[in-house]
VEXMARMAR-641107 format. One record per residue (C-alpha): chain; x, y, z; residue in one letter. Coordinates in Angstrom, 1 decimal, padded with zeros to 4 digits. Layout:
BEGIN
(pt "A"; (X; Y; Z); "a")
...
//
This chain:
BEGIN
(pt "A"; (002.4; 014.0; -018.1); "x")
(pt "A"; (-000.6; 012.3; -019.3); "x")
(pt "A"; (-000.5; 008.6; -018.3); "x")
(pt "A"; (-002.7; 005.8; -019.8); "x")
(pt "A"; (-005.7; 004.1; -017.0); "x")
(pt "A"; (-003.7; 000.8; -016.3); "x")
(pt "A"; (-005.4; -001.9; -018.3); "x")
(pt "A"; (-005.8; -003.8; -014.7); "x")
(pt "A"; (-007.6; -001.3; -013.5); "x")
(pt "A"; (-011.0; -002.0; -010.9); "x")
(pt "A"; (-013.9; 000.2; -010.7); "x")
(pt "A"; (-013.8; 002.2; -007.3); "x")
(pt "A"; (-016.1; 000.6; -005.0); "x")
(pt "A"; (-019.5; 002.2; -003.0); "x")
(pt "A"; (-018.8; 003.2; 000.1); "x")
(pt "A"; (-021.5; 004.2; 003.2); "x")
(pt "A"; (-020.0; 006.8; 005.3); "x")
(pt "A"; (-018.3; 006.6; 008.3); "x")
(pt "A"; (-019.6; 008.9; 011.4); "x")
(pt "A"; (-017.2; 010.2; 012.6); "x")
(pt "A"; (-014.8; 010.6; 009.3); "x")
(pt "A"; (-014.9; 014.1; 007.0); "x")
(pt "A"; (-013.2; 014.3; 004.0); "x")
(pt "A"; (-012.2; 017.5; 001.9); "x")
(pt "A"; (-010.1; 018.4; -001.1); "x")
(pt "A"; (-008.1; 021.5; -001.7); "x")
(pt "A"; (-005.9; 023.2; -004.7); "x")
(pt "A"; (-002.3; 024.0; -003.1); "x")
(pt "A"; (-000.4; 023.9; -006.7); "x")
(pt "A"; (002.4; 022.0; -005.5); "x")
(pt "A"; (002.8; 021.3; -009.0); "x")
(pt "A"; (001.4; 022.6; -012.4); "x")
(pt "A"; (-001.3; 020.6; -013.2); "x")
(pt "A"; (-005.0; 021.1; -013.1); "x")
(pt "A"; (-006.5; 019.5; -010.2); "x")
(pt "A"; (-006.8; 019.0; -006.2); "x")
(pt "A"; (-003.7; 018.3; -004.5); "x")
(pt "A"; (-004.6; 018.7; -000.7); "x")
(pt "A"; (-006.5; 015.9; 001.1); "x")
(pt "A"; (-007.9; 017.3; 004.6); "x")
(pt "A"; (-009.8; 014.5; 006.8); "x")
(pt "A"; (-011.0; 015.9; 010.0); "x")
(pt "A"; (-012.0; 013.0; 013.0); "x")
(pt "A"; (-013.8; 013.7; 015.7); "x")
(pt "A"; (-012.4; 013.6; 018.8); "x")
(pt "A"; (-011.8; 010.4; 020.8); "x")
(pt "A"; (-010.6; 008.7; 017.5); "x")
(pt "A"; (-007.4; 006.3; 018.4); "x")
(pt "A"; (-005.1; 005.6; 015.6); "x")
(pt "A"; (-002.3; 003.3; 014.6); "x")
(pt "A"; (000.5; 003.1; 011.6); "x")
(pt "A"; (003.4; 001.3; 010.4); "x")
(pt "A"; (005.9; 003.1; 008.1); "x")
(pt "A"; (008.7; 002.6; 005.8); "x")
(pt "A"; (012.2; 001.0; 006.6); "x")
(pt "A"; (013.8; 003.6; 003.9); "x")
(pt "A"; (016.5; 005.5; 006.2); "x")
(pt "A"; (016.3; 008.9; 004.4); "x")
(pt "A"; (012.4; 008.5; 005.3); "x")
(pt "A"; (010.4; 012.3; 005.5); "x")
(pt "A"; (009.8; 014.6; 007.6); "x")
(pt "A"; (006.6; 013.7; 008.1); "x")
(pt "A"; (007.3; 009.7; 008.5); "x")
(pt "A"; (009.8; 010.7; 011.4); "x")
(pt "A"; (006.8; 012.8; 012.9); "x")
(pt "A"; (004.6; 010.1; 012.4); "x")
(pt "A"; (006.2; 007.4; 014.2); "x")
(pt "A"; (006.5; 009.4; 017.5); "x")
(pt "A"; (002.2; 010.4; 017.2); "x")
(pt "A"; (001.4; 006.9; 016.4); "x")
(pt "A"; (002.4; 006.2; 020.3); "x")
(pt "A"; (000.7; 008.6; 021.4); "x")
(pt "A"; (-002.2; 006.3; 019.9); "x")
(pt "A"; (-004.9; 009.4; 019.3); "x")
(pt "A"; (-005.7; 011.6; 016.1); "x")
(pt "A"; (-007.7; 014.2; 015.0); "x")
(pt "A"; (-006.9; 014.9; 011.7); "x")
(pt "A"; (-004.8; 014.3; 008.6); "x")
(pt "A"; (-003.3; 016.2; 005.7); "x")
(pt "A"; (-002.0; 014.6; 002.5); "x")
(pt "A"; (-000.3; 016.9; 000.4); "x")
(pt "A"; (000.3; 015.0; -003.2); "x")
(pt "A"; (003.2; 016.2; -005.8); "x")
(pt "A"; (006.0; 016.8; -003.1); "x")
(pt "A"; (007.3; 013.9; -000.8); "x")
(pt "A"; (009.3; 017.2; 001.4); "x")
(pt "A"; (012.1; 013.9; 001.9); "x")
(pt "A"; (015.7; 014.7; 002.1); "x")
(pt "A"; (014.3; 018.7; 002.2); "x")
(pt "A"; (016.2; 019.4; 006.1); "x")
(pt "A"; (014.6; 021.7; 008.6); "x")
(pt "A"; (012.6; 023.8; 005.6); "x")
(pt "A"; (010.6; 020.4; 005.3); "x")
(pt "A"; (010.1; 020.4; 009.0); "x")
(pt "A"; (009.1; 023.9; 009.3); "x")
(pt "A"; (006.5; 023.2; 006.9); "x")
(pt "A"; (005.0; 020.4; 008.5); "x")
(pt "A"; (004.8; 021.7; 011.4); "x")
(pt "A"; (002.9; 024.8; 010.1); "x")
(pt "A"; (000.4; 022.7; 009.1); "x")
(pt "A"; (000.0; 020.6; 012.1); "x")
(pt "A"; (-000.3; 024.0; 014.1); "x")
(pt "A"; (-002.7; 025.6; 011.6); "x")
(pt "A"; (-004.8; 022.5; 011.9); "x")
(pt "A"; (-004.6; 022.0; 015.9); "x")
(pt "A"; (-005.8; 025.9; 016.3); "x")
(pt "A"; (-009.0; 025.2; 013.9); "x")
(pt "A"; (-009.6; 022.3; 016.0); "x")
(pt "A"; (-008.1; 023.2; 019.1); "x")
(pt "A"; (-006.3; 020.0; 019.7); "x")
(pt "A"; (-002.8; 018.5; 020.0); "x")
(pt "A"; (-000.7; 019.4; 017.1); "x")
(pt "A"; (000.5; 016.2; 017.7); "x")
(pt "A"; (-003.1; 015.2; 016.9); "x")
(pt "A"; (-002.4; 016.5; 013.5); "x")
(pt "A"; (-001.0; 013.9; 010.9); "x")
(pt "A"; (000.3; 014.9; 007.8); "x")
(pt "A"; (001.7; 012.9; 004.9); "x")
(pt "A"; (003.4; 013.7; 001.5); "x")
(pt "A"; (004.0; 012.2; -001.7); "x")
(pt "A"; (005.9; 013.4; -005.0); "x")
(pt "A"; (009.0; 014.5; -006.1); "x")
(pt "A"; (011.8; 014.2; -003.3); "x")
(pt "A"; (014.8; 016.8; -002.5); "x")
(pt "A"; (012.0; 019.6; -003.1); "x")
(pt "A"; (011.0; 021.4; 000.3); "x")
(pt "A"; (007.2; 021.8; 000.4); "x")
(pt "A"; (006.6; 025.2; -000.4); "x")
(pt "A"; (004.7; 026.5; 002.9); "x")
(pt "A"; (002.8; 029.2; 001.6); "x")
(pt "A"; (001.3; 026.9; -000.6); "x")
(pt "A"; (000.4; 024.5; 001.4); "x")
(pt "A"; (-001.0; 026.5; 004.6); "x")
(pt "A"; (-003.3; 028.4; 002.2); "x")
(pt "A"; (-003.9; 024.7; 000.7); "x")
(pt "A"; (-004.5; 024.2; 004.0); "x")
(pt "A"; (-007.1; 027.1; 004.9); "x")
(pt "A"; (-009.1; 026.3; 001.8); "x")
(pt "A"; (-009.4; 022.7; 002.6); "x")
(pt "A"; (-011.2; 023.7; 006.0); "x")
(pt "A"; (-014.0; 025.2; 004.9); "x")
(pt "A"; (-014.1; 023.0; 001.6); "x")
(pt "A"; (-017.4; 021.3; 001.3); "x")
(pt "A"; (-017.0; 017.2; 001.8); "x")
(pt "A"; (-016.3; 015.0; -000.8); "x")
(pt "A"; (-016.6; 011.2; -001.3); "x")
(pt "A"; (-013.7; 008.7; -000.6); "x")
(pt "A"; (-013.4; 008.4; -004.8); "x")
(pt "A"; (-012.3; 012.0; -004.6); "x")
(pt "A"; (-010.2; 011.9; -002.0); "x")
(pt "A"; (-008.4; 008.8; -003.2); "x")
(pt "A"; (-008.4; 010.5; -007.1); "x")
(pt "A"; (-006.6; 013.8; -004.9); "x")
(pt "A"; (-003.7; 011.6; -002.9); "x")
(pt "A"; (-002.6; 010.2; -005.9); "x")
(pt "A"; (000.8; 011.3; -008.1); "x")
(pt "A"; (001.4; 009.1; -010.7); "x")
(pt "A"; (-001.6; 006.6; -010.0); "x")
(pt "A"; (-004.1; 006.1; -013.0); "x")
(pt "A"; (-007.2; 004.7; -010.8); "x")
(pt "A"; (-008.6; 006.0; -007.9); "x")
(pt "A"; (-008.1; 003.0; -005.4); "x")
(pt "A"; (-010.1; 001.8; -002.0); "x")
(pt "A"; (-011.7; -000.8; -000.4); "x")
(pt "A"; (-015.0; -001.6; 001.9); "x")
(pt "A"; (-015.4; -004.3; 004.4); "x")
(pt "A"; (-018.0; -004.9; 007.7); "x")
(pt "A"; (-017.8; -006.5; 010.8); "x")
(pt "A"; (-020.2; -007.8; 013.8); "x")
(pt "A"; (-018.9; -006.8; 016.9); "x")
(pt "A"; (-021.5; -009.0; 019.1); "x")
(pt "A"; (-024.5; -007.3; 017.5); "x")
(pt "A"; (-022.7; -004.1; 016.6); "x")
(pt "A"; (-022.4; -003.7; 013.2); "x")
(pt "A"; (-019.1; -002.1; 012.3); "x")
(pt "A"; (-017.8; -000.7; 008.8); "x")
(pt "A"; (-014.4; -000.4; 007.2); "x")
(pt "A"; (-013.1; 002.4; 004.4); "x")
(pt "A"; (-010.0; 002.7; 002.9); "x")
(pt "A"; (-008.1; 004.3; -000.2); "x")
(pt "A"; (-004.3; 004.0; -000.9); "x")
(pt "A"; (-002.1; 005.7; -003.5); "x")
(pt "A"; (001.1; 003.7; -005.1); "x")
(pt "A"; (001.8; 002.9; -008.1); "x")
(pt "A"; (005.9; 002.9; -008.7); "x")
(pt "A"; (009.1; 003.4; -005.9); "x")
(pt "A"; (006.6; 000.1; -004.6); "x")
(pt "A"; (008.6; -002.6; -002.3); "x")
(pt "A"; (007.7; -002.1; 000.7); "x")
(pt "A"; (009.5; -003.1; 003.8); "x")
(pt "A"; (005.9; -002.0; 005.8); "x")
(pt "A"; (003.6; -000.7; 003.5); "x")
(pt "A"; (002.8; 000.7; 000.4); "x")
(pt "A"; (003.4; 004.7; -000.6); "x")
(pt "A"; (000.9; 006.0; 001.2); "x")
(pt "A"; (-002.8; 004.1; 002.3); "x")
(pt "A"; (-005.5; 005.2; 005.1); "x")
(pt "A"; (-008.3; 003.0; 006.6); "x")
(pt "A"; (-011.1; 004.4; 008.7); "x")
(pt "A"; (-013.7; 002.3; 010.9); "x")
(pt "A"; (-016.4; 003.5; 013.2); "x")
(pt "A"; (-015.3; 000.9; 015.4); "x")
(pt "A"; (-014.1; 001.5; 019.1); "x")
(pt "A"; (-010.8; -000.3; 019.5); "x")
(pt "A"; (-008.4; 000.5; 021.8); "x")
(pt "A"; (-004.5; 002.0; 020.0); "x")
(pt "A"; (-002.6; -001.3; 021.0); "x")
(pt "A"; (-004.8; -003.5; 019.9); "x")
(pt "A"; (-005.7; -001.6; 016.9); "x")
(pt "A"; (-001.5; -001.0; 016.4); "x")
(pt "A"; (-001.4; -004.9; 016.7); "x")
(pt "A"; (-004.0; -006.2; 014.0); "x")
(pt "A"; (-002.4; -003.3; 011.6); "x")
(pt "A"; (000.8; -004.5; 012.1); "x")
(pt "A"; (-000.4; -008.9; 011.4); "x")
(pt "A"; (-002.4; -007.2; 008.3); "x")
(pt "A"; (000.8; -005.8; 007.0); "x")
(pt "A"; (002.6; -008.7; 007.3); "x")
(pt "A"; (001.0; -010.6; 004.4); "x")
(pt "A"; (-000.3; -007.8; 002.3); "x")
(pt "A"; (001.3; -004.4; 002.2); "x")
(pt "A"; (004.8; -006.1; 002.5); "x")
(pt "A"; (004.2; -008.9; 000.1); "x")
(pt "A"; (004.3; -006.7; -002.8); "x")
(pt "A"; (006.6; -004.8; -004.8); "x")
(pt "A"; (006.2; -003.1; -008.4); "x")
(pt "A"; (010.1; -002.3; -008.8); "x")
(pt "A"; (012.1; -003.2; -005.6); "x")
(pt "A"; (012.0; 000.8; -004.5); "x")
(pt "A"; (011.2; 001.5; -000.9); "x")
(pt "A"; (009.7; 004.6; -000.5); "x")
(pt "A"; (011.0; 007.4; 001.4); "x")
(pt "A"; (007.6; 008.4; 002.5); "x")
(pt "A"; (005.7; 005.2; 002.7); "x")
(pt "A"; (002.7; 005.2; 005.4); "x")
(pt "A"; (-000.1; 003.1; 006.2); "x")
(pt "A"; (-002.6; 004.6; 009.1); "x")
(pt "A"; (-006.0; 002.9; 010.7); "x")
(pt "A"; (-008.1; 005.9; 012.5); "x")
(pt "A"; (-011.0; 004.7; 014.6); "x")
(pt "A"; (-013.8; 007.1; 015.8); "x")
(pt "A"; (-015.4; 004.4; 017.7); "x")
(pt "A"; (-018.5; 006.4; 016.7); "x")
(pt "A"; (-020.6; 002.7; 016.7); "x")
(pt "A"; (-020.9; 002.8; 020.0); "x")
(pt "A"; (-019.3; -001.3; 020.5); "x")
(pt "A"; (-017.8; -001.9; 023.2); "x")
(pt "A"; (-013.6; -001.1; 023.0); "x")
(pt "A"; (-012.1; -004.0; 021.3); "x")
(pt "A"; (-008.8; -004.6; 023.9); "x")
(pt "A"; (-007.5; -007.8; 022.6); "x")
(pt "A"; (-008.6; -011.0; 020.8); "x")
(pt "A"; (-011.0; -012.7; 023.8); "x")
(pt "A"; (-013.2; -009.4; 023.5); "x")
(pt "A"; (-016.5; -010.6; 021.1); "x")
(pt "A"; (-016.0; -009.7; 017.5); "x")
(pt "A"; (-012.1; -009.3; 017.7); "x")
(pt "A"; (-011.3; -011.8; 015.3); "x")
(pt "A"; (-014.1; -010.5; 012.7); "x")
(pt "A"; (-013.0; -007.0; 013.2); "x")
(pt "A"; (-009.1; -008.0; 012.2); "x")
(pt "A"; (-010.0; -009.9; 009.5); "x")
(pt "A"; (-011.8; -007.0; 007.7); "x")
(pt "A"; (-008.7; -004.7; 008.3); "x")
(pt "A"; (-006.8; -007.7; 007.0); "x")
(pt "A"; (-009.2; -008.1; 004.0); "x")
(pt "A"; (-009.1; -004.3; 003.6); "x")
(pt "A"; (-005.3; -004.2; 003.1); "x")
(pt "A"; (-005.3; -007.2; 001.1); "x")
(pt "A"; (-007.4; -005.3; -001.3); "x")
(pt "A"; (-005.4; -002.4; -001.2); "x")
(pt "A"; (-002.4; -004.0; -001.8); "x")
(pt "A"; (-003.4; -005.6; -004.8); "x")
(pt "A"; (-004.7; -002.6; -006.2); "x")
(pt "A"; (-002.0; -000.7; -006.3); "x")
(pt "A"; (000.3; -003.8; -008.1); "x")
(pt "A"; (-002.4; -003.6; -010.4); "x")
(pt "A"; (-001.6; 000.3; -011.0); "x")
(pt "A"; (001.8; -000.8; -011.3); "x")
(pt "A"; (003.4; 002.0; -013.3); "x")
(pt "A"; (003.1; 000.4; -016.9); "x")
(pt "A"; (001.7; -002.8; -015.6); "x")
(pt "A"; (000.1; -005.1; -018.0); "x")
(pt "A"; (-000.2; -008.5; -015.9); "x")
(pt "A"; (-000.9; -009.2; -012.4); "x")
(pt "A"; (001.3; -011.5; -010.9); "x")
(pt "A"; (000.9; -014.0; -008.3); "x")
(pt "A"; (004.2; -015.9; -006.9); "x")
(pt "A"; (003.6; -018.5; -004.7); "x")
(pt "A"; (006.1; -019.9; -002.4); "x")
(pt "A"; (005.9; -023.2; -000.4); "x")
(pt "A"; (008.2; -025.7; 000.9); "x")
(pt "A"; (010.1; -023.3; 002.1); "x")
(pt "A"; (012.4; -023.4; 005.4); "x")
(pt "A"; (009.9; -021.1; 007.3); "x")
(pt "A"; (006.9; -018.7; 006.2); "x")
(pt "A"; (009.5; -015.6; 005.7); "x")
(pt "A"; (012.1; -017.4; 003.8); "x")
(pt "A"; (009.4; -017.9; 001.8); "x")
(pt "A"; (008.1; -014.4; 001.7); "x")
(pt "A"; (011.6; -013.4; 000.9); "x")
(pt "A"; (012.3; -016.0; -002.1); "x")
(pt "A"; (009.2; -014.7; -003.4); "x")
(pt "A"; (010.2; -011.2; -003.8); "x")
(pt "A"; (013.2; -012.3; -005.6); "x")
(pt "A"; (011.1; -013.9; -008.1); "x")
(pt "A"; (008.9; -011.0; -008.1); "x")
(pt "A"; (011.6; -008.4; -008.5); "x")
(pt "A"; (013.6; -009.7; -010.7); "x")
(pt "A"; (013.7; -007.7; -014.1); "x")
(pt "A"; (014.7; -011.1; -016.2); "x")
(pt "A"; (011.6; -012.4; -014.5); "x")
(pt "A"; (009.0; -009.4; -015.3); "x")
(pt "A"; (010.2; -008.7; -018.8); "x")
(pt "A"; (009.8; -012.5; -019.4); "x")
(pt "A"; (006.1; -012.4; -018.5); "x")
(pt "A"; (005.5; -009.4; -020.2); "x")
(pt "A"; (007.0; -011.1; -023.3); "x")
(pt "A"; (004.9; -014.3; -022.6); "x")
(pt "A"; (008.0; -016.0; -022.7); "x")
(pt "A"; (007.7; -019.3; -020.3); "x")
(pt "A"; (011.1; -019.0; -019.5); "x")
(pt "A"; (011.4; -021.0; -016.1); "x")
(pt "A"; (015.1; -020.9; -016.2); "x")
(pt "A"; (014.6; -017.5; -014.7); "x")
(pt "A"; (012.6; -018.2; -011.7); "x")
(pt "A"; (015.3; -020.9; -010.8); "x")
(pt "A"; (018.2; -018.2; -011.0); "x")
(pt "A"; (015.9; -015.9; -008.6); "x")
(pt "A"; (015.5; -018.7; -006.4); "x")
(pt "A"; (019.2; -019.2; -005.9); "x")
(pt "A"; (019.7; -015.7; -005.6); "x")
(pt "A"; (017.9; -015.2; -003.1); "x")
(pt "A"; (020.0; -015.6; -000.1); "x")
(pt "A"; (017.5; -018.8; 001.7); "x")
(pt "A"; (017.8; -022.1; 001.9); "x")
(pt "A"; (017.2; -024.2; -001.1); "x")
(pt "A"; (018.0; -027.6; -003.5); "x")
(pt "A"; (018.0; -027.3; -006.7); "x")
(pt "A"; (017.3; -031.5; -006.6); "x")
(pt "A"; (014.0; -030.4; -004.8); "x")
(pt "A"; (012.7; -027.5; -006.5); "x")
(pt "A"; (009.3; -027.4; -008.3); "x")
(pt "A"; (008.4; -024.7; -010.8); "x")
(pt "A"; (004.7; -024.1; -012.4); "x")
(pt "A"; (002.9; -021.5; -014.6); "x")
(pt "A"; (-001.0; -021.7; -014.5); "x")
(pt "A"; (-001.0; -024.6; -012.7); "x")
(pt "A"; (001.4; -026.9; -014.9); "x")
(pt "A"; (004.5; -027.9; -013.8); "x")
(pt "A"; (007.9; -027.4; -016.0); "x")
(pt "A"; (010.1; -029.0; -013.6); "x")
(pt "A"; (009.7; -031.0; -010.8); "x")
(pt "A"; (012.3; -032.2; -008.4); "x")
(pt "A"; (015.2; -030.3; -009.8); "x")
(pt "A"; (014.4; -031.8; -013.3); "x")
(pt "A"; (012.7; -030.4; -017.0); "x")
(pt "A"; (009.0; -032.4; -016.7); "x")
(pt "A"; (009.8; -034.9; -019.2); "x")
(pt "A"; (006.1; -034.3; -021.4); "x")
(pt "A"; (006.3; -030.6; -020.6); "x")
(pt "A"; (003.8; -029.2; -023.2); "x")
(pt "A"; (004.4; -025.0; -023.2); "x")
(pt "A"; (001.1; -024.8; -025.4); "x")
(pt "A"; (-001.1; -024.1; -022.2); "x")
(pt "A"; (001.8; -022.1; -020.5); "x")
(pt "A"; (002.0; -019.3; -023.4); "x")
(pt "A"; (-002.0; -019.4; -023.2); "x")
(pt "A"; (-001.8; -018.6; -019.6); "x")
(pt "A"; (001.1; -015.7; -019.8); "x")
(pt "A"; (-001.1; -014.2; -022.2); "x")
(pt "A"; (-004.3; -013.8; -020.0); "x")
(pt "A"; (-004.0; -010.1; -017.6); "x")
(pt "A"; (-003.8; -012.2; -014.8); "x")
(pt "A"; (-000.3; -014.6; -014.3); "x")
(pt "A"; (000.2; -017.4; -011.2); "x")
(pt "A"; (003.9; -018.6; -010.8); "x")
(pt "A"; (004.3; -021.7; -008.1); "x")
(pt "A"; (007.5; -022.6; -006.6); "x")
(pt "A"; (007.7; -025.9; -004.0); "x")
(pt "A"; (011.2; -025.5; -002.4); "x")
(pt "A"; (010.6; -028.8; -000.9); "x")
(pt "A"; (012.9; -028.5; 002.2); "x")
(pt "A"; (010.4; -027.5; 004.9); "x")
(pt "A"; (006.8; -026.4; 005.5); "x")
(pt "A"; (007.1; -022.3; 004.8); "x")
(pt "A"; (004.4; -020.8; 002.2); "x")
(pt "A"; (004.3; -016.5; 001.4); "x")
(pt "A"; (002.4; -015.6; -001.4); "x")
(pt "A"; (004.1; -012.3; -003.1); "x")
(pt "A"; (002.1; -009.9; -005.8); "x")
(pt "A"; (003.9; -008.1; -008.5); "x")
(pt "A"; (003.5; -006.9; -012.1); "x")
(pt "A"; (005.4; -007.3; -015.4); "x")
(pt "A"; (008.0; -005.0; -016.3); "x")
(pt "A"; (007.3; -003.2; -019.6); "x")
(pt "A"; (008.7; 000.3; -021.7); "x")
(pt "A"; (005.8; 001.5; -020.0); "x")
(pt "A"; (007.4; 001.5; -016.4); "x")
(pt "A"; (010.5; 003.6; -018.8); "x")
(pt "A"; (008.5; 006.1; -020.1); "x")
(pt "A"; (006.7; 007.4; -017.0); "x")
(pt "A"; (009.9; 007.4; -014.5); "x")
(pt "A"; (012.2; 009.1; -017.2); "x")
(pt "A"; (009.6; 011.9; -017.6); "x")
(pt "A"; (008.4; 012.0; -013.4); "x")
(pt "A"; (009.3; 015.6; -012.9); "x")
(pt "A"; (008.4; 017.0; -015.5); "x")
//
């Protein structure tokens, strides 16, 4: 299935490497198509690691798996297979993860539960494990590759390679953050998107570096959505080989706490706005912002309802101004809210205020703004003090024509 570069699309940024951190690619042929499928990152030893997963109940294998390692707070490696989610596949998707782990752990000799592996694809199909232990075997002695590649190689139905760079000071230790992230439909996460890794040469201890994974998350990975599909296999994992030598970050009064999570936060952020911007047959990037709102996640949670609803997204994609639908999302939504106090804007220019049409409403500068790539949609609840800001993308035959023909 050939599928058009999204028209949102951002050029995949230069990354330094991290010591520490190497990435190879591998051919397992978990489908038919012509290209690396297997993403092997090996870390050296010592690396502490953190994750937060998806809310979907018929998660993977391997999300099931992943939860109990996280706790264990220490990796040494991670496999990405890409065409095969292995959800909903029993104890055949078990066995095969498990293979892996072991087949890993003995190269390394290591902890098979210092083995993560992640899938991504078509679900209800186990992962074949001859395929992917000889997957497997070549991606070991597999020469390294950049972070573009490896980010091309995770993805399914993604049309961009997708990561993001950010660096801290840690005292006078300076630290560096890489990440890629693959997503691009079955996008609303309750955690995080489909599937995303970050890597620092920081040294920061597993809680802490659990905690500022799990703030980040908060206001990035689960403030988007592309179609209001939580994924079965959705995974977001922060690896630190602590390779910069800083002292272990333990909490927020060690020095440089606070600069290092804001460039995980800033690193998600990114993320997550790439892969709305993938959206599968995205054409606009939409911002909904929320304010007024009882508290800060009744706000997040009328903001997805704006941002998920289809009347909404086909509007925008249409360039239709039609604020009539934003209202009906509000009141669906399930939160507090007044229709005698709600504000609703485009661009920056109000169509109603206070529950009522703006008398001079001009739509003029309204169509001019829905037909820019890039969409802002305000809404002041004005019952309380609770602000979210939500990212989404328009809904288009696009989104149609790419999920009717997925497994093929």
């Amino acid at each position: 299935m050939d599928i058009a570069r999204s028209p949102l699309a951002r050029p995949f940024p230069e990354m330094q490497p991290i010591a520490g951190v190497s990435l190879r690619v591998a051919r397992a042929r978990y489908k038919s198509w012509d290209r690396a499928d297997l993403t092997y990152v090996e870390l050296v030893e010592g690396t502490t690691v953190a994750g937060v997963f998806t809310q979907n109940v018929c998660c993977s294998t391997e999300v099931e798996m992943g939860r109990e390692q996280v706790r264990l707070g220490r990796g040494r490696a991670l496999v990405v297979n890409a065409g095969n989610s292995n959800a909903f596949t029993g104890y055949r998707g078990r066995e095969a993860v498990e293979a892996i782990m072991a087949q890993v752990a003995h190269r390394l000799d290591c902890r098979p539960s210092d083995v993560f592996v992640s899938s991504t694809g078509v679900i209800g199909v186990p992962l074949p494990k001859d395929k992917a232990e000889a997957g497997v075997a070549a991606a070991l002695d597999a020469p390294e590759v950049s972070y573009e590649v490896a980010a091309q190689t995770i993805g399914t139905t993604d049309t961009f390679a997708k990561g993001a760079t950010a660096t801290a000071m840690l005292g006078d230790v300076r630290v560096t953050l890489n990440a890629i992230v693959k997503g691009s439909g079955m996008i609303a996460p309750d955690m995080a998107t489909m599937l995303g890794y970050i890597f620092t040469d920081a040294a920061v201890e597993p809680a802490f570096l659990q905690s500022c994974l799990a703030a980040a998350n908060r206001s990035t990975f689960s403030c988007i959505t592309v179609d209001s599909d939580t994924s079965t296999s959705d995974t977001v994992l922060a690896f630190a080989t602590g390779a910069a030598g800083n002292q272990p970050l333990t909490g927020f009064d060690d020095p440089g706490a606070d600069a290092f999570a804001a460039a995980l936060h800033d690193v998600c952020r990114q993320l997550a706005h790439l892969v709305v911007r993938d959206g599968e047959g995205a054409t606009k990037f939409i911002s909904v912002s929320i304010s007024g709102a009882e508290d800060d996640e009744s706000a997040r949670r009328v903001g997805l309802a704006v941002a998920n609803s289809p009347l909404v997204k086909t509007a925008i994609a249409g360039g239709d101004a039609n604020w009539g639908r934003v209202v009906m999302a509000v009141g669906k939504a399930g939160e507090p809210a007044n229709r005698d106090t709600l504000s609703i804007a485009f661009g920056g220019h109000w169509a109603a205020r206070n529950g009522l049409p703006v008398e001079d409403y001009d739509e003029a500068p309204v169509a001019a703004h829905l037909a820019g790539e890039e969409v802002d949609i305000t809404v002041d609840l004005g019952i309380g003090d609770g602000s979210a800001t939500v990212w989404t993308c328009d809904l288009t035959h696009g989104y149609i024509a790419i999920n009717a023909d997925y497994r093929s």
